[in-house]
NUMISE-168100 format. One record per residue (C-alpha): residue number from 0; residue in one letter; x, y, z. Coordinates in Angstrom, 3 decimals, always signed. Last residue first. Layout:
REM NUMISE-168100
- pos/code/xx/yy/zz
- NUM/a/X/Y/Z
...
REM end
This chain:
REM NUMISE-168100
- pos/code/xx/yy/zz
- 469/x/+46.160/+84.626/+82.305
- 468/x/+46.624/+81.856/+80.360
- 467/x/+50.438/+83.625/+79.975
- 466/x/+51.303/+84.181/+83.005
- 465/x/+50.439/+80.705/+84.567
- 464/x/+52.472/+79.064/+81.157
- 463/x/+55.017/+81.563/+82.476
- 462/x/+55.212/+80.069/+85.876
- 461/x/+54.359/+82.639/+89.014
- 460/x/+57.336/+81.435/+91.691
- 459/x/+57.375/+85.114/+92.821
- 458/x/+60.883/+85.628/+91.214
- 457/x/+59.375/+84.457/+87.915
- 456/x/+59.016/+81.071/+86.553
- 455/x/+59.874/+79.655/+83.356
- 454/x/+61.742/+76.099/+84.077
- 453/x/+61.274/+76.104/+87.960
- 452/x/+62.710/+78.120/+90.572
- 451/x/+66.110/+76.627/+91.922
- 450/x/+66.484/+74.623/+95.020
- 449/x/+68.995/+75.750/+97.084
- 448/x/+72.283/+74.088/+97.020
- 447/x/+74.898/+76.571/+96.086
- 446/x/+73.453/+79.108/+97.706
- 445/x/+73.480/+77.290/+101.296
- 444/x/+76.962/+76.193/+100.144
- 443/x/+78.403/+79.534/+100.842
- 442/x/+79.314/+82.199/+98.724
- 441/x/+83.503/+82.931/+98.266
- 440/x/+83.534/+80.689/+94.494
- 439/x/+80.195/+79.391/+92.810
- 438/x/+81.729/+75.515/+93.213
- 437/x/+80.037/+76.066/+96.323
- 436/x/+82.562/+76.235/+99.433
- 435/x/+83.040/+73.865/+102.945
- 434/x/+82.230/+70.757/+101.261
- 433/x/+79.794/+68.224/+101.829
- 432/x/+77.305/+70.322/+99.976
- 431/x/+79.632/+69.481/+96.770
- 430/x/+78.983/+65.967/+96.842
- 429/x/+75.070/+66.138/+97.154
- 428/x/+74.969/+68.988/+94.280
- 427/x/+77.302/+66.839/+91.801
- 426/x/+75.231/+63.841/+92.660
- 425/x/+72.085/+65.597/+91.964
- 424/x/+73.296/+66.582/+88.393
- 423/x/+74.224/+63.373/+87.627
- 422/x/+70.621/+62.223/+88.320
- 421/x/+69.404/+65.093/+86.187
- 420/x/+67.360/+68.322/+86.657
- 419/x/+66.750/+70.199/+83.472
- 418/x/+68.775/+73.708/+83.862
- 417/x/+66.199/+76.233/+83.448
- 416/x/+66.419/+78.413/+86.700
- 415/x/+70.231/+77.656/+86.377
- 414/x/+70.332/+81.136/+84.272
- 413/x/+69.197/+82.903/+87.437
- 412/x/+72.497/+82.265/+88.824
- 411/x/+74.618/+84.433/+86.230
- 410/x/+74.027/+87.855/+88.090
- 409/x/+75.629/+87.105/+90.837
- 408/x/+76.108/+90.761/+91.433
- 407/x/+80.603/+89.940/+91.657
- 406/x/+79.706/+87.729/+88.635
- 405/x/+77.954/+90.016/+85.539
- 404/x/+80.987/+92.675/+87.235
- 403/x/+83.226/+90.045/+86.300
- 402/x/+81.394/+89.129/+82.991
- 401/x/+81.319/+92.073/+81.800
- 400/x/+84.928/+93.041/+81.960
- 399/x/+86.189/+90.180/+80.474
- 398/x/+83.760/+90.871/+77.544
- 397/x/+84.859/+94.641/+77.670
- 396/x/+88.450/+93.506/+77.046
- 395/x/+87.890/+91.261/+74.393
- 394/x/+86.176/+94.102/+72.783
- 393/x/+89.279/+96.291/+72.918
- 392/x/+92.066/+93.627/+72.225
- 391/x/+89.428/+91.814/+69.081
- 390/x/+89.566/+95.696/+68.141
- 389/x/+93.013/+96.803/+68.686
- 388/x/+94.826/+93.991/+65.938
- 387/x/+92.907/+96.023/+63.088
- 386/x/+95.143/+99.051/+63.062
- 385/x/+92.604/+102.030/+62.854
- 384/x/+90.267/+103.585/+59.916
- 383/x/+89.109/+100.361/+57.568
- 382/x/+89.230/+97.815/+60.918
- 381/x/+86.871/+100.792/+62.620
- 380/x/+83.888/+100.736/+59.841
- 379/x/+84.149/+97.011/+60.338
- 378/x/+84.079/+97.014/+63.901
- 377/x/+80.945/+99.044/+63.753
- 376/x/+79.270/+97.302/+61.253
- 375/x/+80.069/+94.139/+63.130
- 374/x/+78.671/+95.164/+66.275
- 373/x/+75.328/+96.345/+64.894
- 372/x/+74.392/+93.140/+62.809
- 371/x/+75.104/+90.970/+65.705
- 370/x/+73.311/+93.581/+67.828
- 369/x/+69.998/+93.466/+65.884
- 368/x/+70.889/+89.733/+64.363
- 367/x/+70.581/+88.331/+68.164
- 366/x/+67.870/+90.912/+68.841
- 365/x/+65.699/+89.414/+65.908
- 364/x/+66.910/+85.655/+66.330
- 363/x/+65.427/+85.599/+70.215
- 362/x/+61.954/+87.892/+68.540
- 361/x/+61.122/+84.735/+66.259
- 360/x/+61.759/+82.407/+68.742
- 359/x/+59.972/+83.969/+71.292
- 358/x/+57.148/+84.158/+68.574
- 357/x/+57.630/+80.186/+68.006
- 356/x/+57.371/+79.089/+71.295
- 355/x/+54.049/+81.414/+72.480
- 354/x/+52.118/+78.191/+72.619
- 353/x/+55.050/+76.027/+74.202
- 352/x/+55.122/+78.394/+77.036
- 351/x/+58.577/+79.715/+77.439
- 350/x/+61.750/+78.607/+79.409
- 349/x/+63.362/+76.148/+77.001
- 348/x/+63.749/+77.805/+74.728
- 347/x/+65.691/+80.878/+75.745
- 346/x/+67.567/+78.513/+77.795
- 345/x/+68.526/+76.336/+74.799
- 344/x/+69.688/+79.363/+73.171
- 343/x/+71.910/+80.234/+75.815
- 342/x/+73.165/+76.761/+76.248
- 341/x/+73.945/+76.612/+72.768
- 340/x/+75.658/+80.284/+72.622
- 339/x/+77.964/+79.917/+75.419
- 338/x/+79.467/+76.828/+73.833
- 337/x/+79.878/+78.333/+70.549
- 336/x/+81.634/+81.100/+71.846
- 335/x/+83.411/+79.265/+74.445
- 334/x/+84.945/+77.008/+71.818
- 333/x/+85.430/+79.214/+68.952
- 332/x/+87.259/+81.811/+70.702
- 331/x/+89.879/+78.704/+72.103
- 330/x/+90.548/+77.851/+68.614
- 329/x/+91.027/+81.340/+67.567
- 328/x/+93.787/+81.499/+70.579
- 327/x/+95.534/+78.834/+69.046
- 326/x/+95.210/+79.610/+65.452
- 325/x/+96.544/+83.191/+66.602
- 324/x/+99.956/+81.818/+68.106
- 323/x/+100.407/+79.584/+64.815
- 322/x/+99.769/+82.442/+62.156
- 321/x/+101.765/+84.601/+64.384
- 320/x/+104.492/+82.677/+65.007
- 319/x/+105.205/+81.636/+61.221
- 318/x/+104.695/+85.530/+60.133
- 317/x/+106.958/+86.986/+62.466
- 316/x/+106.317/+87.602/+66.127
- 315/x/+106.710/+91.174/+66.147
- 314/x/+103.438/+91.882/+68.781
- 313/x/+100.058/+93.763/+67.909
- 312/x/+99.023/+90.443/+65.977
- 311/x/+99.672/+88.574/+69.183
- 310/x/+98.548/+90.617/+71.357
- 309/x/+94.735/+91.373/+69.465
- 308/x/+94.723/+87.662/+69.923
- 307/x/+95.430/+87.510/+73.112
- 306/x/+92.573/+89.756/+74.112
- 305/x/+90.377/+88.084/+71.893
- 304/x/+91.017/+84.743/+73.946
- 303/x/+90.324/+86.129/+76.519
- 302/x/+86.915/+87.029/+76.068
- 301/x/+86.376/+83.784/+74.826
- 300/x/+87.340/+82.148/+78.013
- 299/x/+85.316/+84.901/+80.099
- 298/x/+82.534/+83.752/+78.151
- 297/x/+83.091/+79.986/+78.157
- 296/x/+83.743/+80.661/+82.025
- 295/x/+80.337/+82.354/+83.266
- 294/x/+78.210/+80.692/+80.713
- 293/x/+78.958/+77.048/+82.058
- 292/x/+79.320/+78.285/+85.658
- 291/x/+75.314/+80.111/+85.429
- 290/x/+74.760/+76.750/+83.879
- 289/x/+75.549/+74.543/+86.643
- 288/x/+78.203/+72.302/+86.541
- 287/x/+79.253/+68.489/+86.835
- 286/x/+76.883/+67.050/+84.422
- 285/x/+77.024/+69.862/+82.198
- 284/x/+80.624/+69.573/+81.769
- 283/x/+80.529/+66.289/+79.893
- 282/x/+78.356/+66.581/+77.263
- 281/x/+79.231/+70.436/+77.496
- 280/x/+82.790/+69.904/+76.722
- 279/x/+81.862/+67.374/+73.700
- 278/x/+79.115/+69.198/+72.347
- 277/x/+81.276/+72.369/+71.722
- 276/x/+84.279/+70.671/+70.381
- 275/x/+83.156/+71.721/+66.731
- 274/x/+83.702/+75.060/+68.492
- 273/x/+87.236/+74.972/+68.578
- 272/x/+87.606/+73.516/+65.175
- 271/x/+85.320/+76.306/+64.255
- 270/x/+87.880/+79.304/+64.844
- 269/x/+91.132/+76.917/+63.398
- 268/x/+88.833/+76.899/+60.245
- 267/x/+88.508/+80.468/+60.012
- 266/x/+92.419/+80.860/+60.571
- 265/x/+93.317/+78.388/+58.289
- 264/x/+91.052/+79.338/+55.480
- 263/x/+92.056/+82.728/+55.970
- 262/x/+95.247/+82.140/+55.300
- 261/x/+94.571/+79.422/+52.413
- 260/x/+93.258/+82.688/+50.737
- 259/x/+96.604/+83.937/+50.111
- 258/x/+97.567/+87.351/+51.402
- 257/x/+99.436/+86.769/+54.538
- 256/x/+99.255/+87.654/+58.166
- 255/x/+97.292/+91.338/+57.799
- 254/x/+95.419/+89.863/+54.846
- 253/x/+93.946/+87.744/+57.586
- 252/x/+93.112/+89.997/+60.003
- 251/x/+91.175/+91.580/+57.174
- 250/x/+89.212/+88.414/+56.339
- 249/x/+88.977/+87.511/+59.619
- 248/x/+87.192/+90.494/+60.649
- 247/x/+83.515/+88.953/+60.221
- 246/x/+84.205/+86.242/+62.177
- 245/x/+85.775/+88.559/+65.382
- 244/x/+82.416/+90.212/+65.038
- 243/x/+81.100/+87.268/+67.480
- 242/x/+82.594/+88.849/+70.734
- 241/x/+81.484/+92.375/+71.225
- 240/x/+77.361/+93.003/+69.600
- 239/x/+76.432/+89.339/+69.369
- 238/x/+78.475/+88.402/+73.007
- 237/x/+76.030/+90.956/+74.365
- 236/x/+72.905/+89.880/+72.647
- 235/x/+73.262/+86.741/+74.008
- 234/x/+74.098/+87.842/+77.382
- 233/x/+70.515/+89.931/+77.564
- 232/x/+68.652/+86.803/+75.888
- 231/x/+69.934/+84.368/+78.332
- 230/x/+69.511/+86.975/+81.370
- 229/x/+65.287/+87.550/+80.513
- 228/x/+65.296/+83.399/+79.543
- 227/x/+66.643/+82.917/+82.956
- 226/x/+64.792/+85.581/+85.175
- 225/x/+61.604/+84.905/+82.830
- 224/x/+59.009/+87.922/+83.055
- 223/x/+61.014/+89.629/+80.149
- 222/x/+60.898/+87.264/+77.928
- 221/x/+57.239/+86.743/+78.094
- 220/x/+56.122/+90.372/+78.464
- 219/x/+58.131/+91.028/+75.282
- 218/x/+56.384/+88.002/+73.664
- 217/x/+52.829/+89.269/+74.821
- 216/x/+53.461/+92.794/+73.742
- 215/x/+54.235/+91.786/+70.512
- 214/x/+51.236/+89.986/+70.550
- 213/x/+50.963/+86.454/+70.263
- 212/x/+49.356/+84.654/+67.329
- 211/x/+45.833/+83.117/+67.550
- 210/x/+45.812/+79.206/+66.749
- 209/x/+43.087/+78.593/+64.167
- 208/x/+45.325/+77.939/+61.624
- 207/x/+47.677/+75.645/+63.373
- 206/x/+44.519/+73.663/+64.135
- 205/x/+43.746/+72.858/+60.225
- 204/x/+47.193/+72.099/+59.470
- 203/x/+47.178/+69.314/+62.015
- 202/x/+48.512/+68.793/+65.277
- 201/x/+49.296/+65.232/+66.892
- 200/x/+52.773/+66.354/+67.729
- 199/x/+54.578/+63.295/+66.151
- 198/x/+55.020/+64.377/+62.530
- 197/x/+56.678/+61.872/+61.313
- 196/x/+60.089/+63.167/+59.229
- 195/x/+60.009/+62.324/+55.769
- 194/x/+60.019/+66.257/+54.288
- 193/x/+62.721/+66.631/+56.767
- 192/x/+65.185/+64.693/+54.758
- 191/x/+64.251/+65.385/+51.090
- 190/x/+65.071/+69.008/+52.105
- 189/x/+67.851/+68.530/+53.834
- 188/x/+69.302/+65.976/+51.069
- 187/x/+68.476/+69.118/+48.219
- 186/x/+70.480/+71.602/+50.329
- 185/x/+73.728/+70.534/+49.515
- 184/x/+73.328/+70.606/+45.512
- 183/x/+73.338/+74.487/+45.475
- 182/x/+76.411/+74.693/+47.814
- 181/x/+78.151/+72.447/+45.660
- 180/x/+78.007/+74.000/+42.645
- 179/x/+78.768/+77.686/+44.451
- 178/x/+82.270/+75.913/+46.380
- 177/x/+83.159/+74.672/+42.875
- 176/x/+82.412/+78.176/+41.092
- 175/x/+84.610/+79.932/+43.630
- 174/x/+88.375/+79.927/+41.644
- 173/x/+90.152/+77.084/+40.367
- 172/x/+93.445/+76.931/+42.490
- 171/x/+93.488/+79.535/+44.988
- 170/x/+89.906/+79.299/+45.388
- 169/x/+89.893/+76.026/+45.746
- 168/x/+92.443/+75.641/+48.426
- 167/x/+90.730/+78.345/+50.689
- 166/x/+87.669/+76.451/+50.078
- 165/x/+89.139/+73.268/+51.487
- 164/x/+90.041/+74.665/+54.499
- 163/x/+87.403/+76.610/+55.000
- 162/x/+84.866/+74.107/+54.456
- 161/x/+86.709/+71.292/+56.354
- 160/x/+86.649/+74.058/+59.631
- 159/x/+83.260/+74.934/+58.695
- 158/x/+82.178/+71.696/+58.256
- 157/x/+83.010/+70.591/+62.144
- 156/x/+81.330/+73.887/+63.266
- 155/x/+77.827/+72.836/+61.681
- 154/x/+78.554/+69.695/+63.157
- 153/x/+79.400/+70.795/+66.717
- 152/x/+76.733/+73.674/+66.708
- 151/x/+74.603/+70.753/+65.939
- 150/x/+75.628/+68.826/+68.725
- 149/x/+75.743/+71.756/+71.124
- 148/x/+71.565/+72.030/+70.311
- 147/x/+71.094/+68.905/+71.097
- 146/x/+73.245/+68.490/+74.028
- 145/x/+70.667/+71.545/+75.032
- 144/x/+67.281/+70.267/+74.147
- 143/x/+68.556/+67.037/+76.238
- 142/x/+66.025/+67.569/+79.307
- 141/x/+63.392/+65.205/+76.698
- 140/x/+65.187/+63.394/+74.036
- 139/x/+64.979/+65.095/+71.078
- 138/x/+62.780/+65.159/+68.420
- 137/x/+60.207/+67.940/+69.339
- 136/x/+63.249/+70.259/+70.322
- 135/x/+64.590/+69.958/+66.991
- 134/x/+61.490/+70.187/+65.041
- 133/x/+61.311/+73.346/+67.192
- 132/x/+64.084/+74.509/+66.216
- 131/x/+63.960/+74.013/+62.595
- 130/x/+60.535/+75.806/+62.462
- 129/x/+61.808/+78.902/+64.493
- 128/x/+64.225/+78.862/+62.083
- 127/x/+63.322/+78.288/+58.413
- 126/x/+61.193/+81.822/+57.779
- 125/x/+64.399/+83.775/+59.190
- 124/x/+66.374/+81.451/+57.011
- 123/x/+64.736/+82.415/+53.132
- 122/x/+65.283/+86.072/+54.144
- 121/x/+68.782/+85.972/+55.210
- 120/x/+69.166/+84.007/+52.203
- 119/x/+67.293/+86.386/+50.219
- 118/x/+69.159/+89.262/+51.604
- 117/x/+72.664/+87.170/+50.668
- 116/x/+71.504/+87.373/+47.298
- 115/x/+71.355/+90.872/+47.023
- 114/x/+74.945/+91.616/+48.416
- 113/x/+76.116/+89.086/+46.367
- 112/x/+74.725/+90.503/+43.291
- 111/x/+76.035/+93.969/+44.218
- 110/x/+79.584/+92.702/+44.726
- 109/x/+79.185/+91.634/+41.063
- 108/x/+78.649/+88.380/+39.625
- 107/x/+78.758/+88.461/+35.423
- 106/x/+81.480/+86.322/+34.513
- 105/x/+78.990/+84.051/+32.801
- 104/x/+80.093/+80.820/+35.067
- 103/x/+79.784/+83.199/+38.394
- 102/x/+76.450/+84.499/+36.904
- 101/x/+75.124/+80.814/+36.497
- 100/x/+76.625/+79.996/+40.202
- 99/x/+74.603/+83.186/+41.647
- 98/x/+71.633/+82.052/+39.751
- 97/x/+72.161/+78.294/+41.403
- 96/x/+72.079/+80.069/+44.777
- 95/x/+69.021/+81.655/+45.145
- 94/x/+67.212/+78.204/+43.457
- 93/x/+68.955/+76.379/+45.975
- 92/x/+67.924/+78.844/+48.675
- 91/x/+64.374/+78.163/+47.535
- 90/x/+65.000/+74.101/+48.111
- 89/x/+65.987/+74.862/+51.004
- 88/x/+63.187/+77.025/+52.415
- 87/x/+60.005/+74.535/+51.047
- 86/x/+61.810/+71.761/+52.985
- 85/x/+62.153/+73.773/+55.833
- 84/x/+58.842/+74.558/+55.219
- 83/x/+57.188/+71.639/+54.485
- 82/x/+58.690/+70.001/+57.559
- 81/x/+57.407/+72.939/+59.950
- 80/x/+53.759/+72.111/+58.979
- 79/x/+51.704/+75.459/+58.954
- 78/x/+50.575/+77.966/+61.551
- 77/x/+52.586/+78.345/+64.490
- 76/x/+55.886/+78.302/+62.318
- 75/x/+54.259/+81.000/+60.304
- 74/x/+53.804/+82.894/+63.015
- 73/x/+56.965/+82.825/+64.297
- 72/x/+58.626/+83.631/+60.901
- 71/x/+56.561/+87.353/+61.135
- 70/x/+58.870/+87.996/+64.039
- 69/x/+62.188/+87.169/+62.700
- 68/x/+61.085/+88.811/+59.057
- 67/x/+62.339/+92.230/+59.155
- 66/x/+65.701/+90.623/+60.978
- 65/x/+66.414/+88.070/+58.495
- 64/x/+66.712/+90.801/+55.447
- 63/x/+68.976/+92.867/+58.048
- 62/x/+70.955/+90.137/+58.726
- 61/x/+71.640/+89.106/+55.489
- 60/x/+72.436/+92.293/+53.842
- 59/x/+74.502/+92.821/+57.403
- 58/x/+76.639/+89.836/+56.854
- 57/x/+77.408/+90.497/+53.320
- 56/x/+77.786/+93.828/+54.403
- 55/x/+80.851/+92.734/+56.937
- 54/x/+83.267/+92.326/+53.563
- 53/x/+82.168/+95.832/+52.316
- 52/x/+83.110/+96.950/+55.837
- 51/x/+86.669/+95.229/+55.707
- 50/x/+87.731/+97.264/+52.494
- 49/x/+89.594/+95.608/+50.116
- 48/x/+86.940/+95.903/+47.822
- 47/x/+87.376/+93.282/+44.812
- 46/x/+89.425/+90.861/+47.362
- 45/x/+87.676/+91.673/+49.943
- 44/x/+84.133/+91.098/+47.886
- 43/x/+85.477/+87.435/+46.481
- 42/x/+86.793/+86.281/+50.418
- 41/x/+83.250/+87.184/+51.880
- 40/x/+81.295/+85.501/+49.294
- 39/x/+83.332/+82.283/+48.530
- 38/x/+83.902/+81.828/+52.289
- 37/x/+80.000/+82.301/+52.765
- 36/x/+79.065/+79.350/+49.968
- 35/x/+81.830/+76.942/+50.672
- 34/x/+80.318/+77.125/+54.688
- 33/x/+76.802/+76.913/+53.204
- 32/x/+77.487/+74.058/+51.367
- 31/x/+79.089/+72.050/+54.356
- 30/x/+76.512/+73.472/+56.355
- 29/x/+73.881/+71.272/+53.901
- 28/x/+75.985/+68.193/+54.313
- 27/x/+75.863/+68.482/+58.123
- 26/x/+72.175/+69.439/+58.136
- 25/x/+71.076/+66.349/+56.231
- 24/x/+73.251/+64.421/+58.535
- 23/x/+71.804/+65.436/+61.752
- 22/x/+68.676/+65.952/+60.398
- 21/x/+68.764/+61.816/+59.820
- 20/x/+69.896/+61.247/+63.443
- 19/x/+67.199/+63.787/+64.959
- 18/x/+64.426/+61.372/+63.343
- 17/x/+66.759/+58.320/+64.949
- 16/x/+66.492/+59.598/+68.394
- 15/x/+68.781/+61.080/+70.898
- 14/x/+71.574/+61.696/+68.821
- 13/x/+74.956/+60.981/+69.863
- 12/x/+77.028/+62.681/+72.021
- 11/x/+80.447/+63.028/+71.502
- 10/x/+82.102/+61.688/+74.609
- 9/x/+83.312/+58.246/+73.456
- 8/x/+85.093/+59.803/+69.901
- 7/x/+86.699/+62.620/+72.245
- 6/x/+88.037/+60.405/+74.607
- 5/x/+89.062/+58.205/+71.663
- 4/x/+90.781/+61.433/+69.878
- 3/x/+92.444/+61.669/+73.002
- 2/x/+93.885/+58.409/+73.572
- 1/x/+95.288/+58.215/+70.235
- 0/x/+97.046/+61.597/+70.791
REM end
């Protein structure tokens, strides 16, 4: 055990600058608050409801809020200083928040308060993102966009897991005015945080201005015209719509197990202690495999793990097995869930023209909450009218499915189009062509070895940047 946690502590990457360092922990404390904040909300309207679709309109309030402004968001990152707003963001969700902590302490919060205020976060976020990833991007270490990316998922995943196991405690105990103080007080350190950052691109407020925003057209031509970023975004949206729900169902699984709210607690936290992992495994698997491998297995993992799940609730285990056998498979969810989705997202960024960054951005987030928002609807509306334990079986299933047929058309190997080149990376190609077989499976090394397209390009080797001067 001592020899893990140490192969675990050595591998966790660190960050690759000291700007990225101080987000690191202003983000950590502020998804500590948010975590509190989202197991307050979902547990309080199942309890009041118990219906698993009111539970997954928390989600969709936000989603939908964050979805009419994805595209508009881009813009605005093109246009003013992305430290100002981030800052400008947090300290509004505070605000947000701190009225939904006054009506918790007046025994006035309603379901319909909730449901409101989770709009203005999803609001408040869709303006923060494309700004927050590209401060991310402009502070990391260049070809390490992705590590980045998994080492935030790691964090964020890290305080879910404490979150929701110390929320589940509190709200047993002293009910969710705790987990609302502290939520409002998290984002203040963010905010201070990023409001010191340098700003090391040499642009001013005046040339943001003048900068013409992208068409619609423009972004969709974009996406599109990229074989990696086209596949990263399809995938995405795929998981969104069939995998991810799972989250939004724990509350209902959970009431299936036991009825405390240290249940769900466990279960959501066994979820993210999986994908707190995420920037270890792809620390270390990246340097071995491509990405197409990366996205192929963490799916199929995930997939599989859904299917077991849906078993193991479906089977007469008895509480004690159950609880344990479906913290397992949760565990492995989380992982190659979260793992999937930082390389995806890093591919999505890494594969446009930095002038059109922010509208891809915008439009990425807008299909991920489109299906996101669509696939737990659905699943909720189902976990109300059939036995729960079918759905994570069912979409599980279709995952699996996916992602063979994805593989038997080879469909994953455009996503190594944006895979940064590496010296580790050029060892793992040398040592494989001396083998008979690609790590790719039955194909021959010849496929295995040939140099891929560059970051952005199109089957015809035509770049994006070419596409888009054009």
């Amino acid at each position: 055990m001592t020899s893990m946690r140490a192969e675990i502590m050595r591998n966790f990457p660190r960050p690759s600058s000291p700007q990225l360092g101080r987000m690191a922990w202003g983000s950590f404390i502020s998804s500590l608050g948010s975590t509190f904040q989202v197991f307050a909300f979902t547990y309080v309207v199942y309890a009041t409801t118990k219906s698993a679709l009111a539970t997954v309109m928390v989600g969709v309030s936000f989603a939908v809020a964050f979805g009419v402004l994805a595209l508009p968001a881009g813009t605005i990152a093109k246009r003013f200083d992305h430290r100002r707003i981030v800052a400008i963001v947090s300290i509004a969700k505070a605000f947000i928040y701190a009225a939904i902590l006054a009506l918790q302490l007046t025994d006035k919060l309603s379901v319909t308060a909730i449901l409101i205020s989770s709009a203005a976060s999803g609001a408040t976020s869709a303006i923060q993102y494309p700004c927050w990833q590209q401060l991310l991007q402009q502070f990391s270490a260049k070809g390490q966009l992705d590590e980045s990316d998994a080492l935030f998922y790691s964090l964020s995943s890290i305080t879910s897991v404490a979150g929701a196991l110390v929320g589940g405690a509190l709200l047993d105990a002293v009910g969710p005015a705790p987990l609302f103080a502290f939520n409002v007080l998290s984002y203040v350190p963010l905010a201070f945080i990023v409001v010191r950052l340098p700003d090391e691109t040499g642009a001013n407020a005046t040339s943001k201005v003048k900068e013409a925003s992208a068409s619609l057209k423009m972004v969709l031509s974009t996406i599109t015209g990229s074989r990696a970023v086209r596949m990263a975004v399809i995938f995405t949206a795929l998981l969104e719509l069939l995998a991810w729900p799972l989250v939004s169902l724990l509350p209902k699984i959970a009431s299936e197990v036991g009825s405390a709210a240290k249940v769900y607690g466990l279960l959501l936290a066994s979820f993210y202690a999986g994908a707190a992992l995420v920037a270890v495994l792809l620390r270390r698997w990246k340097e071995r495999e491509r990405y197409s491998r990366i996205i192929r297995f963490s799916a199929f993992a995930s997939g599989g793990a859904l299917v077991i799940a849906g078993i193991v609730g479906i089977a007469p285990l008895g509480t004690a097995l159950t609880l344990a056998g479906l913290s397992i498979v949760l565990a492995a969810a989380g992982l190659g869930l979260a793992t999937a989705q930082a390389v995806l997202s890093a591919i999505t960024q890494l594969g446009v023209p930095k002038k059109i960054e922010g509208e891809v951005l915008g439009m990425f987030a807008l299909i991920t909450i489109f299906f996101g928002t669509i696939g737990a609807s659905a699943e909720g509306y189902l976990a109300d009218l059939l036995d729960v334990w079918w759905l994570p079986l069912a979409s599980g299933a279709l995952v699996v499915v996916i992602v063979i047929l994805i593989r038997l058309r080879r469909g994953f190997q455009v996503l190594n189009d944006a895979q940064p080149k590496s010296a580790a990376g050029l060892k793992h190609v040398k040592r494989h062509a001396r083998s008979r077989h690609s790590t790719e499976g039955r194909f021959t090394v010849l496929a295995h070895v040939r140099k891929p397209l560059s970051v952005g390009t199109d089957e015809n080797g035509v770049s994006d940047e070419d596409r888009f001067k054009a």
